[in-house]
C-alpha positions in Angstrom: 81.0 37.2 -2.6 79.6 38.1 0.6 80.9 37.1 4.2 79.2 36.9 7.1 81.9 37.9 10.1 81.6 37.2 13.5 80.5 40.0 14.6 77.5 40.3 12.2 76.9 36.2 13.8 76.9 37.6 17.6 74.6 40.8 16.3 72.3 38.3 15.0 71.8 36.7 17.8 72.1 39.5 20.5 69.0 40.8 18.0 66.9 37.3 18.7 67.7 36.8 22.4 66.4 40.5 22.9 63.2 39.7 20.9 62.8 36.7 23.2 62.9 38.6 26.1 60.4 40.9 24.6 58.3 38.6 24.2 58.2 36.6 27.0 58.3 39.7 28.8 54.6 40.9 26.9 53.4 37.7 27.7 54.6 37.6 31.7 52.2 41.1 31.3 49.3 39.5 29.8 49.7 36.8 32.2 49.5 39.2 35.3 46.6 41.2 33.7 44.7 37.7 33.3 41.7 38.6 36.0 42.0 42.0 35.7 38.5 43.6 34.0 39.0 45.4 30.5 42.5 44.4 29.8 43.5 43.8 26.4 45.9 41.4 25.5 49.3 42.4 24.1 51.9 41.5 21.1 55.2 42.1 20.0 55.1 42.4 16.6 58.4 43.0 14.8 57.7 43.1 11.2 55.4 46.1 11.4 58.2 48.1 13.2 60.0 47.6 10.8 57.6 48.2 7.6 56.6 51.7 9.6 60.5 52.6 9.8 61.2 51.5 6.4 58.2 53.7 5.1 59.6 56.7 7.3 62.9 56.5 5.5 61.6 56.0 1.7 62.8 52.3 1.7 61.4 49.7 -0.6 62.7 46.1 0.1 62.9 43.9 -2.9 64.0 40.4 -4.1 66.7 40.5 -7.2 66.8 36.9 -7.3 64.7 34.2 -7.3 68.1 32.5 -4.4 67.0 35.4 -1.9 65.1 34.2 0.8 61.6 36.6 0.8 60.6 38.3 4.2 62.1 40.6 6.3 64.1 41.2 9.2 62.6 43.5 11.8 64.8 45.6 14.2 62.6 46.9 16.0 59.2 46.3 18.4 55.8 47.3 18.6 53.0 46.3 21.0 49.5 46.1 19.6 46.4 44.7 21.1 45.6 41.1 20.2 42.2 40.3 18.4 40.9 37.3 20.1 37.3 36.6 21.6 36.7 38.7 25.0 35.6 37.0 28.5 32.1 39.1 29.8 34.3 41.0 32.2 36.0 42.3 28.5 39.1 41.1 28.8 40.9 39.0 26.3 43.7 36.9 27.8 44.0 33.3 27.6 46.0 31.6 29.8 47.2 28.8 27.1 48.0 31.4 24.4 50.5 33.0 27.0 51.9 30.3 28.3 52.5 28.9 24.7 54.3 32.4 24.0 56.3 32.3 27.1 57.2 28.3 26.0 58.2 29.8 22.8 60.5 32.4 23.8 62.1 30.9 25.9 63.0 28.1 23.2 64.0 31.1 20.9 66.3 32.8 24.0 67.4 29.4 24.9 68.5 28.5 21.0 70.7 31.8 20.4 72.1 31.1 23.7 73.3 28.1 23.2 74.7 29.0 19.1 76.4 32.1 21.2 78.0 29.9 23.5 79.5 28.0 20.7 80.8 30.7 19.4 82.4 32.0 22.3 83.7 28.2 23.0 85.7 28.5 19.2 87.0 31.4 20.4 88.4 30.9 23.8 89.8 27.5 21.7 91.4 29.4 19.7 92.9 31.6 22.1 94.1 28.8 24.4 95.4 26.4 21.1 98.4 29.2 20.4 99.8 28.9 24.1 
């Protein structure tokens, strides 16, 4: 049977408040490029970065059971142009897509935050029960 330990938990969530950041970060960029001629807007896109790396190493992922979950896990980041209709001036930021991303992210940050705050909470209860 496999565990999940507490470190493995606070990983996991160090791993999604860093993509949230990311994100938000890419969009805060779009955002600022918004009147600026030719610019192209810009994704994070996780699951490619990890396909590439995967590919690099000789690594097929695979299912064993029909109880795994499917999908994957990236570690890692790319940023890619977004396809998405271009003003005349060529560039292809929209203000509601960014701000939707930023909304987004911040849920995302704002989510593992709080789970990681938990945890720390059981521990520094835990610590302070034995006294």
């Amino acid at each position: 049977m496999n565990t999940i330990d507490d470190s493995a938990v606070v990983e996991a969530l160090r791993r999604q408040m860093s993509r949230a950041a990311m994100r938000q970060a890419i969009a805060a960029g779009n955002l600022a490029n918004l009147n600026t001629p030719g610019y192209k807007a810009r994704e994070a896109v996780f699951e490619d970065a990890l396909n590439s790396r995967l590919e690099e190493e000789g690594v097929t992922l695979r299912r064993t059971s029909d109880a795994h979950l499917a999908g994957t896990q990236a570690s890692g980041v790319v940023t890619v142009e977004r396809e998405g209709p271009a003003r005349r001036d060529g560039n292809t930021v929209q203000l509601d897509t960014e701000l939707l991303q930023m909304t987004r992210a911040a849920g995302d940050f704002a989510a593992a935050q709080t789970a990681l705050a938990a945890k720390f909470r059981l521990v520094r209860y835990a610590i302070s029960e034995g006294r």
